[in-house]
N, C-alpha and C positions, 0 to 999 in steps of 0.2 A: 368738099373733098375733091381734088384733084387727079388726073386721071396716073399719074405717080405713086397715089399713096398706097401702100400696102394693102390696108383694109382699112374698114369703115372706124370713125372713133368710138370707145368703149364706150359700151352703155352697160352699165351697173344694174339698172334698175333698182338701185337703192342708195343708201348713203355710203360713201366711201370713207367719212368720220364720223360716230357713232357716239360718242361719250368723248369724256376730257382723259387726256392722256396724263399720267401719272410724272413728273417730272422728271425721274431715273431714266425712266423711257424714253421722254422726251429726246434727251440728251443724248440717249444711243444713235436717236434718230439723225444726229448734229454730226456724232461724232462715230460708231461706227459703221452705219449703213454707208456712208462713202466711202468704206474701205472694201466692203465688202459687194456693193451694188454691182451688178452684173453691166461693163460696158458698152453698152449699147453706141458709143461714139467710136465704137473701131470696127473692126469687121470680126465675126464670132466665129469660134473653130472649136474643134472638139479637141484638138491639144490642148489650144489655151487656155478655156475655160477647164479644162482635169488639173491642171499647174501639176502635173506629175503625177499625177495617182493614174489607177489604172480603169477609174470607169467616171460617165456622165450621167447623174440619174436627175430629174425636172419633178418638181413637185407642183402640179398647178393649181392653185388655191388652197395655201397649204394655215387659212385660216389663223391660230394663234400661233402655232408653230410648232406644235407640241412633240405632232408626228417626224417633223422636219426636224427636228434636234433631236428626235427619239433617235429614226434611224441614221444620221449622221455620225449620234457618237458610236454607234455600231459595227457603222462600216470604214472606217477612218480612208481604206482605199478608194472610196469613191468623194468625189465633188459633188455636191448635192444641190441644187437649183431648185432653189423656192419664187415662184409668182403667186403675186396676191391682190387687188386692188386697196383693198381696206385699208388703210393706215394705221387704225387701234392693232389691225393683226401682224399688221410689219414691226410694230412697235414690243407688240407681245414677241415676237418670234426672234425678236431681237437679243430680245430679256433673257431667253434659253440660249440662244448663243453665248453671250456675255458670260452665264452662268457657268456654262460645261467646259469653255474655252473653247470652242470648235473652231477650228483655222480650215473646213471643209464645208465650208453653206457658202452661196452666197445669194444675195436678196433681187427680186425684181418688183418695186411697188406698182403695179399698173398690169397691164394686161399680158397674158401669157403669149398672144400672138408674137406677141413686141418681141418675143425671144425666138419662138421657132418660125417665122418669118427671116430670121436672119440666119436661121441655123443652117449648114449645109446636110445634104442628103445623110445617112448614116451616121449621126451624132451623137444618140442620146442609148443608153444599156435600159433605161429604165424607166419608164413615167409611171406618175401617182394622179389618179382625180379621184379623193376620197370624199365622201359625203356633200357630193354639189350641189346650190339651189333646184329643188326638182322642179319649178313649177309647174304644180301639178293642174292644174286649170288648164282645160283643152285649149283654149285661145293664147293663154300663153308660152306652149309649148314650145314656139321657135323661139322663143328667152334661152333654151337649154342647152347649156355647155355643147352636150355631145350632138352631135351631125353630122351627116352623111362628107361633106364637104372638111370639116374638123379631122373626122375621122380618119381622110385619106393625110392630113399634113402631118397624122401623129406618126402613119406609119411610114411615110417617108423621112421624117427624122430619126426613126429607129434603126439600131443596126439589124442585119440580120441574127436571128434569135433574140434581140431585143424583147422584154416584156411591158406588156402595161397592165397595172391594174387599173381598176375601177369599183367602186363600193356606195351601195346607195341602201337607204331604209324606206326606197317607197317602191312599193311593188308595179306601177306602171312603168317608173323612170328604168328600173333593174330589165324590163320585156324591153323598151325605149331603145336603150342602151345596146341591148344583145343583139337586138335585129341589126342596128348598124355598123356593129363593130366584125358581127360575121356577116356581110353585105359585102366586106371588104376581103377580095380573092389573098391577102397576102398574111389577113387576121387567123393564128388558130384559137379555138376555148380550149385549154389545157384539164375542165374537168373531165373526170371520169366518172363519179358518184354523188348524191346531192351534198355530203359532208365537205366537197372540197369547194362548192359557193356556198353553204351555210355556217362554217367553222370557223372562226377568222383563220387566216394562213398563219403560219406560227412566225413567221418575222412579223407580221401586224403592230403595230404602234395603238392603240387606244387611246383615245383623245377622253377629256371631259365634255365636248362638243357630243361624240359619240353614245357617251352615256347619256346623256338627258333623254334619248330615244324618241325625237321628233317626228317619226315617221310612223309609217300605218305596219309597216310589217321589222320581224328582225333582219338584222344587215344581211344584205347578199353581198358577195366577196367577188368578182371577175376576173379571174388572172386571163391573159391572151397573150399570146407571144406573135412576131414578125417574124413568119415564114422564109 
């Protein structure tokens, strides 16, 4: 790494292809993830990327895609930014694009810094980090998404009253997460009662990821907004 480079190169800690990609898929992969791929060869604005709608919303590891097509064909006014490293998931999230016609996603396969590194201050109405790897193993804690460090770039990309959620089913990563998102003077928690982190929020998207219910406890929900 040179003393230039943004950040350190991704490390996954896992496989980035997982199974064999189904052919249909394939081919979206060929033919529309470069129409839609978020470019990273020009310089990124919060105009350019909205191409005329009225908002920017980032979905960071938006897995198969599910949620990421769910709420796009929702909100037709917003541009919606999916990052993901996976491949099989860019492939899936593709398949939902393709399906619904959505002409407001577009894809980033690789690491989400790669986007809000280039982003300028106040760009984004909205971020999503829904059920992240928690690693829950005390040693490998600094594996996890959210930190102290993370935490401040989110909320510098956010406009003000920007929100973000975050949603985890493991009850150390859900204490993890809260301590450093309210650590940060600019972070508020929007709850007021335990129904509004244990309910899902009523825009929520449910994944089948979500169902299978991998985690120790049921989902906690985190809405926060940028003060």
């Amino acid at each position: 790494m040179t003393s230039s480079d943004p950040h350190p190169p991704l490390r996954t800690f896992g496989r980035v292809k997982s199974r064999t990609i189904k052919p249909a898929q394939g081919a979206l992969l060929d033919t529309l993830l470069p129409r839609i791929a978020v470019p990273l060869d020009q310089p990124l604005t919060r105009d350019g990327l909205r191409a005329g709608r009225d908002q920017l919303w980032l979905e960071i590891g938006f897995g198969g895609g599910e949620h990421l097509a769910g709420q796009a064909a929702r909100h037709p006014e917003a541009t919606l930014i999916g990052a993901e490293p996976f491949l099989n998931g860019a492939a899936s999230a593709l398949r939902h694009v393709d399906e619904a016609g959505l002409g407001n996603v577009r894809l980033h396969v690789g690491d989400a810094r790669d986007i809000l590194d280039r982003l300028p201050d106040a760009s984004l109405d909205r971020v999503f980090i829904l059920f992240p790897d928690p690693w829950p193993k005390a040693r490998h804690r600094k594996r996890r998404l959210v930190q102290t460090a993370f935490v401040a770039e989110l909320v510098r990309v956010l406009i003000p009253g920007g929100r973000l959620r975050f949603a985890t089913d493991w009850a150390d990563y859900a204490d993890w997460a809260l301590q450093r998102f309210l650590a940060h003077p600019d972070l508020s928690w929007t709850a007021e009662r335990a129904d509004d982190w244990r309910a899902p929020p009523a825009d929520h998207v449910t994944t089948r990821y979500q169902e299978k219910g991998l985690g120790d406890i049921a989902p906690v929900y985190l809405d926060l907004v940028r003060r």
